[in-house]
Steps between C-alpha positions, in 0.01 A plus 500: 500500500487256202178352672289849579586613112305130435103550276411220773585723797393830367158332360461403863568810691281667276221276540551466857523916534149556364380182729605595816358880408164343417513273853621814688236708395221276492631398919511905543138546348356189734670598817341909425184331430553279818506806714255710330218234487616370853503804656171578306334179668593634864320845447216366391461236751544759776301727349189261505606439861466871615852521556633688172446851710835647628697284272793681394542349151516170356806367640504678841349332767322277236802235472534359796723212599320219326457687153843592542659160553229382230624757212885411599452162394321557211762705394793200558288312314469737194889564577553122496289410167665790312852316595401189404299589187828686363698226588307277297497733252837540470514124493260515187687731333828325510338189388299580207743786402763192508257313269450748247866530471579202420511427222685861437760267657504234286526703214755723639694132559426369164660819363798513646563094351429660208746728545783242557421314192220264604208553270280236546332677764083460586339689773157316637203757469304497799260785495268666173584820509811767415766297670322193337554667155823651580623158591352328155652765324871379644436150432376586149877697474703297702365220272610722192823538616568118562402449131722787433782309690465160352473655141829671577730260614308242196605776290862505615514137472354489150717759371810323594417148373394723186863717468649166643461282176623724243806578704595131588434419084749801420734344818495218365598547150758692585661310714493222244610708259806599719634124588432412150202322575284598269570696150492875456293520211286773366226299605518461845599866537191540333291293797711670742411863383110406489494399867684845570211650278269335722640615818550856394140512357355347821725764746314755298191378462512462935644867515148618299317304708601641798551863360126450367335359850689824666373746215850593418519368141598722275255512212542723152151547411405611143181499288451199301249251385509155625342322232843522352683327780261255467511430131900515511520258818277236356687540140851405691352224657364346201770192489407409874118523393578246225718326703205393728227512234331803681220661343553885556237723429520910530185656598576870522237750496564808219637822597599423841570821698881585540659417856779643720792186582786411484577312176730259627338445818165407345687282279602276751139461641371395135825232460495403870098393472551377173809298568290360801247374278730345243628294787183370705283501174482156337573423179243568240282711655444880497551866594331841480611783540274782549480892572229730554420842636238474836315732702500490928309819548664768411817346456645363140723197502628252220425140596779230386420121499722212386213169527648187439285128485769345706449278798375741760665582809397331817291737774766371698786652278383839434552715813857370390542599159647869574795358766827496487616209318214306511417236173233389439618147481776438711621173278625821251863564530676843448523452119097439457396621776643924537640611731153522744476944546349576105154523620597646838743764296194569242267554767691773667619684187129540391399641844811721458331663170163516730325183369414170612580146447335197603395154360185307464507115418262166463627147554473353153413801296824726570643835644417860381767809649389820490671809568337872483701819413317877582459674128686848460256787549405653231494163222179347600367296239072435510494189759272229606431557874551255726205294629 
């Protein structure tokens, strides 16, 4: 039953159907046209003859033995070419409809690994057309998904290592602290309660994340100005600016529109791409930080850019800049070097207020970040329009 229900049977039968119809009819039409024109011939010739008088119609006394036995085996012969023609057809059928369905069959195999967990699944393409595309279009998400997969479990693994080390210093001092070990001073309670700091801030910062990529973050949206953020975020990182020698520089253009976000949100993009700069920036160079108001059509949006005349990031390096707990140089360690998900978190709390974030860097020259957020209706400022 399993096996008639089949698109491979079915497509057959159906082809086959209007086949043996055409075959049938077209052996009907030449065995009618066999008689008629036959029959046809005889008149005439006995006509010429002088014998066509008394005839009692065409195929009366007209068909005599010979003409009999003659149309008889023309008609076993139509009888036996029909057979064999829809036998061949039906042969024809089965084979090319077996053709065209395969690679239905691959996919419907490479599927069903996919379905037990085995993602690294490519289906060859063997013809140009809609089963071509349909099959370029699985390998294009069954690819996805295996990228999907790795980044997962690399995820997972990152994540532990990352809870892991706070955990085993706090572990450790304890347990020290317990068999006398080592001496419970304020101080080391101190070191202990920063690594719990860290952990906590990093569980949260992972629980945004996720909330974010999902859309479930909660935000509290209210009108405010940005320009402030910005002037309040680079005045509290003044001693880390010094620290390094940076050169900061606030290029904000006047009367910038007002803006729905979430305050505290928004703060941690500003820190989080700030902080990122303080750390990959060499000492002694410098940083802008700019804001304007843009035009893309119709649509008002304030564009954000922190430039700094670091380094540069590798083309190599930059497709990896917004993954989880990626650095940028892996000789950092955890102190240095983040915790690897500030641009990654920054990225999806700006698309969570509707905006965009993205990077643009030269080798040698250094990295700009931008980030867009859409302007509240209604406090449009006059614009430059975008080229």
């Amino acid at each position: 039953m399993k096996h008639k229900n089949s698109l491979a049977f079915r497509l057959t039968v159906m082809v086959l159907v209007l086949l043996l119809m055409t075959i049938g009819a077209m052996t009907l039409l030449t065995k009618f046209q066999m008689d008629a024109h036959f029959s046809q011939y005889l008149y005439n010739s006995s006509h010429m003859m002088g014998q066509g008088r008394g005839m009692r119609g065409m195929h009366g006394m007209m068909h005599g033995p010979a003409e009999t036995v003659y149309l008889s085996s023309v008609h076993n012969s139509l009888f036996w070419l029909g057979l064999g023609m829809a036998l061949l057809s039906a042969l024809i059928c089965f084979l090319m409809v077996r053709e065209t369905l395969r690679p239905l069959k691959d996919l419907t195999q490479a599927a069903r690994a996919i379905k037990r967990g085995r993602y690294d699944q490519h289906v060859p393409v063997h013809f140009d057309d809609e089963v071509g595309l349909l099959t370029e279009t699985f390998n294009e998400m069954a690819s996805a998904l295996d990228e999907a997969e790795k980044g997962r479990r690399q995820l997972f693994a990152n994540m532990a290592h990352e809870l892991r080390t706070p955990l085993a210093i706090i572990s450790s001092n304890l347990e020290g602290m317990i068999d006398d070990v080592l001496s419970f001073d304020k101080k080391r309670l101190l070191s202990m309660e920063d690594e719990a700091l860290r952990m906590g801030r990093l569980i949260q910062n992972l629980r945004d994340l996720s909330l974010a990529e999902v859309g479930q973050l909660e935000l509290h949206k209210e009108k405010g100005n940005l320009a402030v953020l910005l002037k309040k975020a680079v005045a509290m990182m003044a001693p880390l600016f010094e620290e390094k020698k940076l050169s900061v520089t606030l290029s904000l253009e006047e009367s910038l529109p007002d803006l729905l976000f979430d305050r505290d949100r928004m703060n941690q993009v500003i820190y989080n791409l700030l902080n990122n700069a303080v750390r990959y920036v060499p000492q002694g160079r410098s940083l802008t930080i700019s804001a304007a108001t843009e035009m893309e059509g119709k649509t008002a949006y304030l564009l954000t850019e922190i430039r700094d005349t670091g380094d540069g990031v590798p083309p190599d390096k930059m497709s990896h800049l917004f993954q989880y707990f990626y650095r940028g140089e892996t000789s950092r360690n955890r102190q240095s070097g983040g915790s690897g998900i500030g641009l990654a978190l920054a990225r999806q709390l700006v698309q969570s207020h509707g905006g965009k974030l993205w990077a643009e860097s030269k080798v040698g020259e250094g990295t700009s970040f931008f980030f867009t957020l859409p302007v509240t209706p209604g406090h449009v400022t006059p614009v430059k329009q975008v080229p």
